[in-house]
TIRO-2110 file (N, C-alpha, C; in Angstrom, 1 decimal):
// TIRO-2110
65.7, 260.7, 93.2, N, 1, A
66.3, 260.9, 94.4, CA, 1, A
67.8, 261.1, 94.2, C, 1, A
68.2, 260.3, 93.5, N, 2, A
70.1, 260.4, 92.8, CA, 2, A
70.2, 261.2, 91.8, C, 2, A
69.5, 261.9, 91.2, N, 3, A
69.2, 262.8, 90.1, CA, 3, A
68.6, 263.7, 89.8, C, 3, A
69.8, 264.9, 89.5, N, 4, A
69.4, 266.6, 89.9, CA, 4, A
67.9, 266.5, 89.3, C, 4, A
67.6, 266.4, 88.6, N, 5, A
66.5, 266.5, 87.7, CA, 5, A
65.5, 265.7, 88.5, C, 5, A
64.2, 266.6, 88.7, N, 6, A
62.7, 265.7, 89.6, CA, 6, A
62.1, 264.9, 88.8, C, 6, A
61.8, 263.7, 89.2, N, 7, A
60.8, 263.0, 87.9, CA, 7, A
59.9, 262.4, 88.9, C, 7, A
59.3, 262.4, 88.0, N, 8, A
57.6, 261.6, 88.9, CA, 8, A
56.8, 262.4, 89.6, C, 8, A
56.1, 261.4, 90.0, N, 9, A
55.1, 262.2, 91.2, CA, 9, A
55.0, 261.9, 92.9, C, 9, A
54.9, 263.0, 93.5, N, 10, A
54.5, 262.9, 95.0, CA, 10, A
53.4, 262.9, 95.4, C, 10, A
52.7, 262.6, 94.9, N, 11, A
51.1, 262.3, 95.4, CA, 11, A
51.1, 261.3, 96.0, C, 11, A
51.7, 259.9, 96.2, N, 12, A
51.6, 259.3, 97.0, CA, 12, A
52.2, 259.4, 98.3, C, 12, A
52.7, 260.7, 98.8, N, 13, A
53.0, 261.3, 99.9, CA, 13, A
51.8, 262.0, 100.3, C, 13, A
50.9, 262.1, 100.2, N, 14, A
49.5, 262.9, 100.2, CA, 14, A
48.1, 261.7, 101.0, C, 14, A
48.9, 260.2, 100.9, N, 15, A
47.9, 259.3, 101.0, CA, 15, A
47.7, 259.4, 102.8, C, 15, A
48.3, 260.0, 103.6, N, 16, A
48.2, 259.6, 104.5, CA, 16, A
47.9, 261.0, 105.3, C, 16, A
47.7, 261.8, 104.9, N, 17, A
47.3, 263.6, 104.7, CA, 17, A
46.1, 264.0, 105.1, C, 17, A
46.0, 264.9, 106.0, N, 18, A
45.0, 265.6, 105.9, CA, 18, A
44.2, 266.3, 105.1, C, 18, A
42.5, 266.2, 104.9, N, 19, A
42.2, 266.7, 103.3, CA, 19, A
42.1, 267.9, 103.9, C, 19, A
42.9, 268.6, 103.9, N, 20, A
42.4, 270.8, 104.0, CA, 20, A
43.1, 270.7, 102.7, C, 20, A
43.0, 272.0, 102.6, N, 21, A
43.3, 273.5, 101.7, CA, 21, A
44.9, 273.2, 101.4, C, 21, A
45.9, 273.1, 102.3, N, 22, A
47.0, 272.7, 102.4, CA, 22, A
47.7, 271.7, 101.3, C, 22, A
46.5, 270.5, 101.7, N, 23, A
46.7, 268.6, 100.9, CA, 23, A
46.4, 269.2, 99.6, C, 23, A
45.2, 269.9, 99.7, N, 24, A
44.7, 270.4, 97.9, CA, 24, A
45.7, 271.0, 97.1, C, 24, A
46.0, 272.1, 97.6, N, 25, A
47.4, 272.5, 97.1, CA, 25, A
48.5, 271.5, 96.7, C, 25, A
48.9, 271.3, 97.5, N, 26, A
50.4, 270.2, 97.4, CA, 26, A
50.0, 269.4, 96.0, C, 26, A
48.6, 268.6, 96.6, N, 27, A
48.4, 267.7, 95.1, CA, 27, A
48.3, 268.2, 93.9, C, 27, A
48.0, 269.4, 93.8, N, 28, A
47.8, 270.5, 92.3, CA, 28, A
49.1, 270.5, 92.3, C, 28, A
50.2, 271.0, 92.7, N, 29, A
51.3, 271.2, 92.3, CA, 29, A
52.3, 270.1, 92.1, C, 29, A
52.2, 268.8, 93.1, N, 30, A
52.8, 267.6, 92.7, CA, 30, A
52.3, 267.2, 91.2, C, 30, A
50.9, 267.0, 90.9, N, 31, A
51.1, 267.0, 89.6, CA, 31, A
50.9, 267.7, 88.5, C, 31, A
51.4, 268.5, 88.7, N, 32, A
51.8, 269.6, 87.9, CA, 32, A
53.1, 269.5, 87.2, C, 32, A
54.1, 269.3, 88.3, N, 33, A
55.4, 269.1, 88.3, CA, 33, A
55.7, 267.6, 87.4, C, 33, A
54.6, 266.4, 88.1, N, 34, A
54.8, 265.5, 87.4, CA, 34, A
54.8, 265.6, 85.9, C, 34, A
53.6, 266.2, 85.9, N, 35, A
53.6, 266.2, 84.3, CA, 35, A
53.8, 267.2, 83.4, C, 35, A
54.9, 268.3, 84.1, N, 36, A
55.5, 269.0, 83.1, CA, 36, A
56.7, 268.6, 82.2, C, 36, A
57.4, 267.5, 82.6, N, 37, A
58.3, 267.1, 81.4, CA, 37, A
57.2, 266.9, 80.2, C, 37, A
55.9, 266.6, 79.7, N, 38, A
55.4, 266.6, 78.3, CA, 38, A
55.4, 267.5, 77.7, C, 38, A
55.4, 269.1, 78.6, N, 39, A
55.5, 270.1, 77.7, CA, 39, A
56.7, 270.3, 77.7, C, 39, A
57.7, 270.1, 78.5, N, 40, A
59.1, 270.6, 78.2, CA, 40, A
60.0, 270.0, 77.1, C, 40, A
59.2, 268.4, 76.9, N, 41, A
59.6, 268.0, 75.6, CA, 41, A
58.6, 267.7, 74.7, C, 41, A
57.9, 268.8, 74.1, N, 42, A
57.4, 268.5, 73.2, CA, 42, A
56.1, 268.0, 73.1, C, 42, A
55.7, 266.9, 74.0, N, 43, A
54.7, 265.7, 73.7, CA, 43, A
53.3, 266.2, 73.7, C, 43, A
53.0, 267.8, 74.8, N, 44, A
52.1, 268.3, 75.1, CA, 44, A
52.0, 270.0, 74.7, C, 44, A
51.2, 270.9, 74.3, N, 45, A
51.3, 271.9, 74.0, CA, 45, A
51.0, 272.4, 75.5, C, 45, A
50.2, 272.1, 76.0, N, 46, A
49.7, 272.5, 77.1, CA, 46, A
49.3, 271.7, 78.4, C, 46, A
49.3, 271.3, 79.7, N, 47, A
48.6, 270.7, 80.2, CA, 47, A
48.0, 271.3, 81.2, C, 47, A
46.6, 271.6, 82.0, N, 48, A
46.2, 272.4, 83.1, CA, 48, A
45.5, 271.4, 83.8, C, 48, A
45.9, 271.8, 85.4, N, 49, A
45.3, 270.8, 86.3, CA, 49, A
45.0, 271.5, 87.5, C, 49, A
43.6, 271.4, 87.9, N, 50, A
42.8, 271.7, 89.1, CA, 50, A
41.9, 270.3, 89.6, C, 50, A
42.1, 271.1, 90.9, N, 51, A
41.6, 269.8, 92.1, CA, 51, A
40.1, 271.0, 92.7, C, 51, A
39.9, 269.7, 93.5, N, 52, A
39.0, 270.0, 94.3, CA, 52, A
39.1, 269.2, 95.9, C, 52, A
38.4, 269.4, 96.7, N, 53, A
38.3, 268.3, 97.9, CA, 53, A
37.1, 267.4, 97.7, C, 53, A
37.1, 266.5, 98.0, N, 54, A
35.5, 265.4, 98.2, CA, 54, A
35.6, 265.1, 99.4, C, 54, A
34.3, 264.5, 99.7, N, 55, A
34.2, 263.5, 101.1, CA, 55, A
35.3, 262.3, 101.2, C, 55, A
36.0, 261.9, 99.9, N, 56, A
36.7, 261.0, 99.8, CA, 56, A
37.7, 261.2, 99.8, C, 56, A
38.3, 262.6, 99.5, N, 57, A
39.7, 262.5, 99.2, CA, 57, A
40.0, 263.7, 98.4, C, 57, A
40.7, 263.8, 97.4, N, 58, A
41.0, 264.9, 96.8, CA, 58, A
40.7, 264.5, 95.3, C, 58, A
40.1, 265.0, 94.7, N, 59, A
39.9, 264.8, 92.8, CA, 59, A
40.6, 265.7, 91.9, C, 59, A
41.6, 265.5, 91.0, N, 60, A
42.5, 266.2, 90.9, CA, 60, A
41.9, 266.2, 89.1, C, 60, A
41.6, 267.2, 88.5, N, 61, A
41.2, 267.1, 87.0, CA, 61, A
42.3, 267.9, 86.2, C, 61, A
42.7, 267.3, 85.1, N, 62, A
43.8, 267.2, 84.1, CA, 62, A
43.4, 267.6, 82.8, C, 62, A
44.1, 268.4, 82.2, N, 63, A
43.5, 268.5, 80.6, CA, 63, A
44.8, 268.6, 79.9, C, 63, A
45.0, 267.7, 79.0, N, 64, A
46.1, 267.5, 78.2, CA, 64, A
45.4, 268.4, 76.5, C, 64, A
46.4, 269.5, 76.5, N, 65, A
46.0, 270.0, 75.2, CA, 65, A
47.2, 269.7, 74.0, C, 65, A
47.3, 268.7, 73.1, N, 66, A
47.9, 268.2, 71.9, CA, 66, A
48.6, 269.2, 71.2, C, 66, A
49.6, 268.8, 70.5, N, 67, A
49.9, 269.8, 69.6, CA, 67, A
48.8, 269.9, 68.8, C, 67, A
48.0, 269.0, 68.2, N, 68, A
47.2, 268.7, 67.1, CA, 68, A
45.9, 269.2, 67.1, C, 68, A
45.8, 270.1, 68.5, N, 69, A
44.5, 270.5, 68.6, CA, 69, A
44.0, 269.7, 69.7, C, 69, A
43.8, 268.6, 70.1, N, 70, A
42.9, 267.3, 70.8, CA, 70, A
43.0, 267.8, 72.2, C, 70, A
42.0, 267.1, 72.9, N, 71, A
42.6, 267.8, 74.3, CA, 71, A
41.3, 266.3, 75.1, C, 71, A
42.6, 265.9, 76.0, N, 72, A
42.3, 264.7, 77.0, CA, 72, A
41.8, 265.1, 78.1, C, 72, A
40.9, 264.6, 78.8, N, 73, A
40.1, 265.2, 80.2, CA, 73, A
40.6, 263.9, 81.0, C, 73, A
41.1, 264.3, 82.0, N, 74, A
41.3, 263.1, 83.1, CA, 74, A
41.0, 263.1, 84.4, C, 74, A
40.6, 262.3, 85.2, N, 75, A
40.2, 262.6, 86.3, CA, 75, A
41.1, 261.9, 87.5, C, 75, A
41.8, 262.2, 88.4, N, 76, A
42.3, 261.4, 89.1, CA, 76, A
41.7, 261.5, 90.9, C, 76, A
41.9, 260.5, 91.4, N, 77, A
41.2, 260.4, 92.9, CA, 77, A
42.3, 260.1, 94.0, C, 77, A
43.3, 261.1, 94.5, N, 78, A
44.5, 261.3, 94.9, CA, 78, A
44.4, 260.0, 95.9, C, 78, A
42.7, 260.0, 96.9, N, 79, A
43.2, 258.7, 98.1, CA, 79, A
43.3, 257.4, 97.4, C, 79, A
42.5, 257.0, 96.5, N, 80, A
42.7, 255.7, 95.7, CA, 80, A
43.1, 254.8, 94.6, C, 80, A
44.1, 256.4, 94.4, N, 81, A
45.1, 256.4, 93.1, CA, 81, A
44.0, 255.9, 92.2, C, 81, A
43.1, 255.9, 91.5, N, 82, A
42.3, 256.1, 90.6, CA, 82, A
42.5, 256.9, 88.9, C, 82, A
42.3, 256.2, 87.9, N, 83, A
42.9, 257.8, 86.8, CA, 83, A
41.6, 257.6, 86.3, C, 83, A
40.6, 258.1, 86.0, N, 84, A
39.6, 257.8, 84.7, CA, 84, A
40.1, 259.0, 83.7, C, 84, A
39.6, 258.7, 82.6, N, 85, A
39.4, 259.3, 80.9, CA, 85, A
38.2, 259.6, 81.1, C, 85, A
38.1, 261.3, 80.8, N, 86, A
37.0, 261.5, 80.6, CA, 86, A
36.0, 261.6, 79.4, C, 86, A
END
């Protein structure tokens, strides 16, 4: 908020959201944003993240690609802040 530079995430602005097309959006791009400082420094070669809608909420899926090759599957549950490893 004090500092030009964005950090973190706004997904927890999303908790109180309508689930359309609109909420979907926002949360693909909040955390997008969140977690583009890994590639901007280094930590990630790549990361890509697509959502979907559920009857619950929004499911946001994450794939962390390593410099080293590896690549992490995550799943997150935008209404109940949830992270699983897939």
């Amino acid at each position: 908020m004090f500092t030009p530079k964005r950090n973190g995430s706004k997904l927890w602005l999303l908790e109180q959201a309508r689930n359309d097309g609109g909420a979907l959006n926002r949360a693909i791009d909040y955390c997008r944003n969140a977690l583009k400082y890994f590639t901007e420094n280094g930590y990630a070669k790549t990361i890509l993240v697509d959502g979907r809608r559920t009857s619950k909420g929004i499911a946001l899926t994450i794939e962390v690609y390593g410099k080293d090759g590896e690549i992490d599957k995550y799943r997150y549950d935008a209404w109940n802040n949830s992270l699983y490893r897939q």
